[in-house]
C-alpha positions in Angstrom: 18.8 11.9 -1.7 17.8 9.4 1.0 14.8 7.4 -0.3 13.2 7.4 3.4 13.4 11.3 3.7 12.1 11.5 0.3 9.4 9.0 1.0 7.6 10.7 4.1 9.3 14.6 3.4 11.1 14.5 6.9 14.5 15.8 7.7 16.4 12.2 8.8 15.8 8.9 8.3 14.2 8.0 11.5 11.1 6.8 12.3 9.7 6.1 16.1 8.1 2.9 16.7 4.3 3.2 17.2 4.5 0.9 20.4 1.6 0.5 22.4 1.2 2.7 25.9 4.5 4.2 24.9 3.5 6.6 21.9 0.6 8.9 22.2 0.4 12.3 20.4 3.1 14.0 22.8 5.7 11.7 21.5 4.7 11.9 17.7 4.7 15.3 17.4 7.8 15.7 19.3 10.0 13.1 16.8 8.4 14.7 14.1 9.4 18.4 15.4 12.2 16.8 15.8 12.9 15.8 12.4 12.0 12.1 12.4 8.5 10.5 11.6 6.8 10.2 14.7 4.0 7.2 14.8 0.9 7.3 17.0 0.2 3.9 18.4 -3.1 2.4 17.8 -2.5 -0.7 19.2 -3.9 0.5 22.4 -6.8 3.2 21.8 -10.3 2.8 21.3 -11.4 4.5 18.2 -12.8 7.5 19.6 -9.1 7.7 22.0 -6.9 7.3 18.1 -9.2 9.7 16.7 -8.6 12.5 19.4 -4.9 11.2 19.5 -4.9 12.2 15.9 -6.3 15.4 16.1 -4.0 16.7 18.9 -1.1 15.3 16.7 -2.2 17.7 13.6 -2.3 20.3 16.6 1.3 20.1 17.8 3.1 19.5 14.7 3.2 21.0 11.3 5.6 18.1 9.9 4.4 14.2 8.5 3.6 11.9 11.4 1.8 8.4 11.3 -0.3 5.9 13.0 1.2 2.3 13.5 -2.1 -0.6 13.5 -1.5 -3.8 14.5 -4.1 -5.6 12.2 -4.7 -8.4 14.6 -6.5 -5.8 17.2 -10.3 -5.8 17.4 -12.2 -2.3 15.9 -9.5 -2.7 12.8 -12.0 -1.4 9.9 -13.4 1.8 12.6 -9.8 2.4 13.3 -9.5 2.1 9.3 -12.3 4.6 8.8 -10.9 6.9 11.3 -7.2 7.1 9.4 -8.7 7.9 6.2 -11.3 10.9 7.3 -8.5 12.7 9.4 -6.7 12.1 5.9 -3.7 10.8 8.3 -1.0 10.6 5.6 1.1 7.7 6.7 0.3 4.5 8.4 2.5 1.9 9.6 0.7 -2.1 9.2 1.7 -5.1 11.5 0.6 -8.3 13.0 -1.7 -9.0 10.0 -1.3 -9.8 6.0 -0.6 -6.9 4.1 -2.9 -7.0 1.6 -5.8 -6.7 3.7 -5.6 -3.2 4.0 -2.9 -2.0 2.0 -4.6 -1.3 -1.5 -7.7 0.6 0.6 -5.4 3.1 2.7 -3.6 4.1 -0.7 -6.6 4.8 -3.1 -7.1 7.4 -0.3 -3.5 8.4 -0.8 -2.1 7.6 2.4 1.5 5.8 2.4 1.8 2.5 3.7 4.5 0.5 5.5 4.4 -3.0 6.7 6.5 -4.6 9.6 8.3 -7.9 8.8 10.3 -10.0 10.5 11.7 -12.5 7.5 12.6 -11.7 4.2 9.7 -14.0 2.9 7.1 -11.7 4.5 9.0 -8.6 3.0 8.7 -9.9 -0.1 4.5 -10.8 0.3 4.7 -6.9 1.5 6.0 -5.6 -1.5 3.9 -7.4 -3.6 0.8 -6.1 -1.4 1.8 -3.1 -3.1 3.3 -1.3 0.5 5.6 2.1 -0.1 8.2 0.1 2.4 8.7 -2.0 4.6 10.6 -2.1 8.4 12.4 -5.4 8.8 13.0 -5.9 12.8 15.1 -8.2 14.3 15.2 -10.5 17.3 16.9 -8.1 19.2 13.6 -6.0 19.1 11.0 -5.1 22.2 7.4 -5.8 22.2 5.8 -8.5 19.7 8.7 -9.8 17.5 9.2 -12.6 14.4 9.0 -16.5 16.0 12.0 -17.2 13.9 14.5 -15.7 16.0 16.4 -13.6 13.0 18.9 -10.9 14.3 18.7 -7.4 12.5 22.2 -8.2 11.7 21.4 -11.0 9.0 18.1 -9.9 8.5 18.7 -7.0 6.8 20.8 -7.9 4.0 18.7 -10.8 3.6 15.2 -8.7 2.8 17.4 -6.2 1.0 18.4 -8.7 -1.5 15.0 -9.7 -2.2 13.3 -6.6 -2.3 13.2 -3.2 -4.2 11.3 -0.7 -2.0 12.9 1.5 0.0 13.9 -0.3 3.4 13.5 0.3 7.1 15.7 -1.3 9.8 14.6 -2.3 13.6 15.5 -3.9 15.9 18.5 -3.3 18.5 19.2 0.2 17.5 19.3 3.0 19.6 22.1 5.2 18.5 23.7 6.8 16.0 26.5 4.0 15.6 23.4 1.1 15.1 22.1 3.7 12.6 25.4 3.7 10.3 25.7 0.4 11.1 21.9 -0.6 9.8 23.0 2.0 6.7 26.2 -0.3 6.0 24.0 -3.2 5.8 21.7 -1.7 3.2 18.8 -0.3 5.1 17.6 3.3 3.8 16.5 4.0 7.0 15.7 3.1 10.7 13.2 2.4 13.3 13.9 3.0 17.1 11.3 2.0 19.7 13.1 1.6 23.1 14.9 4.6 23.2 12.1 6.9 22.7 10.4 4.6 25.5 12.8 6.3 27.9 12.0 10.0 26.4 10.6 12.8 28.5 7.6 12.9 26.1 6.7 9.1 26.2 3.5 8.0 27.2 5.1 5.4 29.5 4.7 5.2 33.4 7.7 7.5 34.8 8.3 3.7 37.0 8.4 1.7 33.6 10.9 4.5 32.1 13.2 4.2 35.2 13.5 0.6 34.9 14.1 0.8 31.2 17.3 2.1 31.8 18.4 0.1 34.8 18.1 -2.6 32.6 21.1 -4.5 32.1 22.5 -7.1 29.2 20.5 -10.5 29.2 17.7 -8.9 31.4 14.9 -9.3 28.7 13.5 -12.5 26.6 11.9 -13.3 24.0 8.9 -15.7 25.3 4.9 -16.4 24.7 5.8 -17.6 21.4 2.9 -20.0 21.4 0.6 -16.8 21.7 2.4 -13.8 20.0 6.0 -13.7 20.9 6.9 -10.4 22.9 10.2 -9.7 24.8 9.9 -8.9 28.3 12.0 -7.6 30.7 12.4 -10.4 33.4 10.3 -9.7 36.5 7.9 -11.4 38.8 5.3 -12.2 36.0 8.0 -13.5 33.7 9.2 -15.8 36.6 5.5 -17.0 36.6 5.6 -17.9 33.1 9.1 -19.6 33.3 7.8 -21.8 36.0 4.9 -23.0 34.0 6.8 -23.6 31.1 8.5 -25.8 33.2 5.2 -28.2 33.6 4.4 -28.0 29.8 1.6 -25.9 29.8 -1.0 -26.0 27.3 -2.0 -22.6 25.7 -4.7 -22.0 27.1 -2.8 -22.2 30.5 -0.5 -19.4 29.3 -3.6 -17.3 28.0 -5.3 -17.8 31.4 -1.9 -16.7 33.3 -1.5 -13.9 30.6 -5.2 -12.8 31.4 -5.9 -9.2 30.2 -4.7 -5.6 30.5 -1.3 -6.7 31.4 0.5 -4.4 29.3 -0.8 -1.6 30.3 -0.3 -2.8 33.7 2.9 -2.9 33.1 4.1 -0.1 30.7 1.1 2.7 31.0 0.2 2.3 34.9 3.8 1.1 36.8 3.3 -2.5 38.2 6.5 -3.5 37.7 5.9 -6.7 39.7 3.1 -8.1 37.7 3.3 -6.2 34.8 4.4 -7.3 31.2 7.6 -4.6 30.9 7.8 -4.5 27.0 11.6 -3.5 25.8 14.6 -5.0 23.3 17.8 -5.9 24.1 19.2 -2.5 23.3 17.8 -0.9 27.0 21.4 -1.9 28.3 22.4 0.6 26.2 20.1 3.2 27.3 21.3 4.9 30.8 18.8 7.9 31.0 15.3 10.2 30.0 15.7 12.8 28.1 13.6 15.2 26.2 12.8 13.5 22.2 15.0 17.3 21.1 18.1 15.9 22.7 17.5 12.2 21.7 17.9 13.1 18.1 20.8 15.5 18.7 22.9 13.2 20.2 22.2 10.2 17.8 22.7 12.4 14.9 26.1 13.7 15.9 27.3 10.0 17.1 25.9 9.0 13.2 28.2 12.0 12.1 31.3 11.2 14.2 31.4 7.4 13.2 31.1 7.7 9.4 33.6 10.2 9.7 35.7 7.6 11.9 35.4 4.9 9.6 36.4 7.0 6.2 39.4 7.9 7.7 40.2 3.7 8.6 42.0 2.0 6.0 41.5 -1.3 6.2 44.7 -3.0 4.7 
């Protein structure tokens, strides 16, 4: 048996990132219908928004989903509260130390998982007492590790140190990145970007679209003086570029990042001034399809590439 199914009693080993403006209730329930473990993101609701978020979820699916809380956001102990009356049985930690919360959310018998980006942090995770955690790598969208790790090293690098059950992310997308993520010792994977450009997203239909015109070496990792995020490179990005170029202090980039520009970007379709969240892996995503058909199509390539590389010799 695979330790993630086992873990959160879901048919495959996939869980959907719990990305801000990307992954309300619609999107949950339809990777957990789908199979997968589908995460509500709480990074951007209010309290009262997570809470009816929450309830829909329990409304549109009879299978495990989660909530994702980045511990770094204001209302963290009413979001807490909230998890933990709607008895919310799995929840996702990042941005934060693990042991804040951790010890709380399972005396109330709700699995956690923490989201690391080195194998040092994996290792503070499991001793936090956390079910699992998800190791991402540089490739990743949204806010990513300073260190620059790729999934590709990273994950045999926390598998060796740890003993929980392991989740990969970062720059997968298919069924191929899957096996591959499997080969290198993770139990299971994580995919944000591809369920970005999903019918059931949460996303502007503008952001989607440009998601998946997105070619190879179109995003960066940047802002790593304030919480490092890849972007994809647009007119805002350009701004920041050219005031990287006069040395800026930090609170010139926090003044030029202002406020709300996420959701600018990703929930209401300025593409111009915008932050446009996404890993590298969009070049690899060339259309919007319904979360159903997503997982078909990653679960047959997972199928047709192990059965590809039994039948390789190598020598």
């Amino acid at each position: 048996m695979n330790k993630i199914t086992q873990l959160f009693k879901i048919k495959y080993p996939i869980i959907q990132g719990g990305m801000i403006w990307n992954s309300g209730y619609k999107l949950a329930s339809a990777v957990s219908n789908s199979g997968g473990l589908g995460l509500i993101g709480a990074g951007s609701m209010y309290p009262d928004v997570l809470k009816e978020h929450i309830q829909k979820c329990k409304k549109a699916t009879s299978k495990p989903f989660g909530v994702n809380v980045p511990m770094l956001y204001p209302n963290i102990e009413e979001i807490i509260q909230i998890i933990i009356e709607e008895k919310t049985g799995v929840v996702f930690t990042s941005a934060g130390n693990p042991k804040t919360w951790t010890s709380v959310l399972k005396e109330n018998g709700i699995t956690v998982v923490h989201v690391v980006s080195s194998s040092k942090f994996a290792l503070k995770a499991q001793e936090a007492g956390v079910d699992a955690v998800v190791a991402e790598g540089f490739e990743a969208g949204g806010h990513n590790g300073r260190e620059e790790t790729t999934t590709l090293t990273l994950i045999p690098m926390v598998k060796e140190k740890i003993s929980i059950p392991l989740i990969a992310a970062g720059g997968i997308a298919t069924g191929r990145g899957m096996l591959a993520a499997m080969a290198l010792g993770a139990d299971g994977v994580q995919m944000g970007s591809r369920f970005v450009a999903s019918t059931e997203s949460s996303a502007h239909i503008d952001f989607k679209k440009t998601v998946i015109q997105t070619n190879e070496g179109e995003t960066q990792l940047t802002l790593k003086e304030l919480a490092p995020v890849r972007l994809i490179k647009n007119k805002f990005y350009n701004d920041l570029q050219e005031l990287y170029a006069k040395n800026p202090t930090v609170e010139e980039l926090q003044t030029l990042l202002g406020k709300r520009r996420a959701k600018r970007g990703m929930f209401e379709g300025d593409l111009i001034e915008g932050e446009l969240e996404i890993g590298q892996i969009s070049g690899l995503i060339h259309d919007i399809l319904p979360v159903e058909n997503i997982f078909q199509n990653i679960i047959q390539e997972f199928e047709a590439a192990r059965k590809e590389l039994t039948q390789t010799n190598l020598f």
